[in-house]
C-alpha positions as CSV (number, residue, x, y, z in Angstrom):
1,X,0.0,0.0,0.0
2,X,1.3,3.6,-1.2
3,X,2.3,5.9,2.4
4,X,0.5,9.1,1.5
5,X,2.7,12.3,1.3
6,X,2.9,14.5,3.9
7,X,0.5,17.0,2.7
8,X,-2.0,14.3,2.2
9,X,-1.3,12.9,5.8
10,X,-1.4,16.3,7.1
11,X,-5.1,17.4,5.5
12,X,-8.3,15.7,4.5
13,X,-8.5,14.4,0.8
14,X,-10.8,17.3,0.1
15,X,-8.4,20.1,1.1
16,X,-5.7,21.3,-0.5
17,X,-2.9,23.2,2.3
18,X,0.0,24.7,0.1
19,X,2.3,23.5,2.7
20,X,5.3,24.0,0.6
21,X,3.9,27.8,0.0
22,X,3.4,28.1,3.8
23,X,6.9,27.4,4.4
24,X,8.1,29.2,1.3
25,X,6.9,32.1,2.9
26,X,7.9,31.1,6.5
27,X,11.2,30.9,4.9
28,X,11.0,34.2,3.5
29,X,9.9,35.7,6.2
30,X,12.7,34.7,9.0
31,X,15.3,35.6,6.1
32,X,13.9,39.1,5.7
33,X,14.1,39.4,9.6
34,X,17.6,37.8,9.9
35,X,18.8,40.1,7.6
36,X,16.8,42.8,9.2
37,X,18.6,42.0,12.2
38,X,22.1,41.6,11.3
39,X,21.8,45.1,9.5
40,X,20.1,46.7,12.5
41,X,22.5,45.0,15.1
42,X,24.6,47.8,15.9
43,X,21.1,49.8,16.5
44,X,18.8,47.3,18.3
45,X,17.7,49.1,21.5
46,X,17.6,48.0,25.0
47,X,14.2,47.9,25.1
48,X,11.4,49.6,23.2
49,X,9.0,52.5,24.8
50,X,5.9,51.5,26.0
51,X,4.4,54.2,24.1
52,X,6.2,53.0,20.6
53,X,4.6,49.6,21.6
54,X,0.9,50.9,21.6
55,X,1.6,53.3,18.9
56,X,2.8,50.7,16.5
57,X,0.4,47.9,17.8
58,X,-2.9,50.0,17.0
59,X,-0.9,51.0,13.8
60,X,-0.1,47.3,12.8
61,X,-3.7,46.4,13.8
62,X,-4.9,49.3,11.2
63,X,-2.7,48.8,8.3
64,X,-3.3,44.8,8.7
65,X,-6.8,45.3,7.9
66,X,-6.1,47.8,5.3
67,X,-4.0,45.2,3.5
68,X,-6.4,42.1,4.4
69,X,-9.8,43.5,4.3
70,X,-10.5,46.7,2.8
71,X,-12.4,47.2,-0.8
72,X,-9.8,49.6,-2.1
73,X,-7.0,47.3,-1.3
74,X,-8.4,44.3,-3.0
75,X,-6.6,45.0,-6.4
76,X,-3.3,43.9,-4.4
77,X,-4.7,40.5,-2.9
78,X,-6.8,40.1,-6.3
79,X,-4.3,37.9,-8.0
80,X,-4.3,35.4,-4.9
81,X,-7.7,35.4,-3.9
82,X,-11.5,35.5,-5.1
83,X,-14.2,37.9,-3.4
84,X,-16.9,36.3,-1.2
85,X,-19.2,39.0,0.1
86,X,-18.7,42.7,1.3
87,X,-18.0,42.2,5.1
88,X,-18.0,44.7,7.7
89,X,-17.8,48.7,6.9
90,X,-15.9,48.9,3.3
91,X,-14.3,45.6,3.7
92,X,-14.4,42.1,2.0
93,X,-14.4,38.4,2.6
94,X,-12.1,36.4,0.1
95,X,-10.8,33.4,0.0
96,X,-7.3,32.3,-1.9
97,X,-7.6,30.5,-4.8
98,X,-4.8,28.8,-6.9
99,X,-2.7,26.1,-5.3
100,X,1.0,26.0,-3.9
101,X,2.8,29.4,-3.4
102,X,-0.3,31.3,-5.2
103,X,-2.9,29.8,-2.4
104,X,-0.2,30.1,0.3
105,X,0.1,34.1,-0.5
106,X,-3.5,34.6,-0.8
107,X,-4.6,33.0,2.8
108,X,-1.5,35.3,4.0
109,X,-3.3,38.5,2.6
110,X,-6.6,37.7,3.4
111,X,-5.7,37.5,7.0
112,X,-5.4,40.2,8.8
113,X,-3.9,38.2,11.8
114,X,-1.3,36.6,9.0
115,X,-0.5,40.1,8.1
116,X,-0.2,41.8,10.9
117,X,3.4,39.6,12.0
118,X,4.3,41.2,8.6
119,X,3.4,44.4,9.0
120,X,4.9,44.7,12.9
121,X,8.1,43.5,11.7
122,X,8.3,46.5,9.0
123,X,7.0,48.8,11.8
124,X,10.1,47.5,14.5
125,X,12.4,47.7,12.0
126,X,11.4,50.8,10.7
127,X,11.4,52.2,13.9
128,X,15.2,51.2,14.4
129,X,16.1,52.6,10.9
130,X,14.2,56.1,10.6
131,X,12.3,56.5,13.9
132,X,10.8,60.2,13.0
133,X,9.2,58.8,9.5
134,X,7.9,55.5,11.4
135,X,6.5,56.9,14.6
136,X,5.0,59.6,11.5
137,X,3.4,56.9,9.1
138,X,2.2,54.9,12.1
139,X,0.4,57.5,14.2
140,X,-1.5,58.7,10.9
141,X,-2.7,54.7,10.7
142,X,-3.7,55.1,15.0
143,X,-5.4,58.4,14.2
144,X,-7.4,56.6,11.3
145,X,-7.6,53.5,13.6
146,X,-9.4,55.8,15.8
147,X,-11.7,57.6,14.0
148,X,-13.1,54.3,12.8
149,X,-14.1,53.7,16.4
150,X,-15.5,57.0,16.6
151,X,-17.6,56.5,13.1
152,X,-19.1,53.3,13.9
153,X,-20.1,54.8,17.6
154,X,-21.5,57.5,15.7
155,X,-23.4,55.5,13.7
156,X,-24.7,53.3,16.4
157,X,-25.9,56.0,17.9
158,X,-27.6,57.7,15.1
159,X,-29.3,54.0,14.7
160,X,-30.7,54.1,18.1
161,X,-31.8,57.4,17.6
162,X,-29.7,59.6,19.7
């Protein structure tokens, strides 16, 4: 009797995970952070500021679903995914489509979660390498963060008639 493959161990028959993509892009990702770091290793900091932390984490939490969700994005992830439904205030539901690599990339960009490991890694580093244009870029994605909050209050409360 043929031993199944890996990937067919690993999933059910009627799935298809691009494990070779996922670590294509696992791969890629610890490279471009390896390399981040031995550039940066003269400049790494003792510790980051709390207020850099939140800063970049409601930021990366912004620009994440920018990248993953939103309708004006969607010509980026369009190559590696299909559209499902309009989800939420001006965002989408896709899913990936193609196999391997293709698939791989497109469950990446759909994910705002996936993306975000992305996104904070490019914040960190950016913050190492040009502080003043980081802190800059990221605190226009916390202001924009923030007035989302505020339109969707507002609009709950027009709803209930306040």
């Amino acid at each position: 009797m043929e031993q199944p493959t890996v990937v067919q161990a690993y999933a059910p028959p009627d799935e298809d995970k691009p494990l070779g993509g996922y670590a294509l892009l696992m791969v890629g990702f610890n490279a471009l952070c390896a390399a981040g770091l031995v550039a940066s290793r003269d400049r790494l900091p003792e510790r980051i500021e709390t207020r850099d932390l939140t800063l970049l984490a409601v930021a990366t939490h912004k620009l994440s679903r920018l990248i993953a969700k939103d309708k004006v994005t969607s010509p980026v992830r369009a190559p590696f995914t299909r559209f499902e439904e309009d989800a939420g205030t001006s965002e989408v539901e896709e899913t990936s489509r193609g196999t391997g690599v293709r698939k791989a990339t497109g469950e990446l960009l759909a994910c705002p979660f996936c993306v975000g490991q992305w996104v904070a890694a490019g914040a960190l580093f950016g913050l190492i390498h040009a502080p003043r244009t980081t802190r800059f870029v990221a605190s226009m994605f916390a202001i924009l963060s923030g007035s989302d909050f505020l339109q969707i209050a507002y609009k709950a409360a027009q709803d209930r008639g306040l």
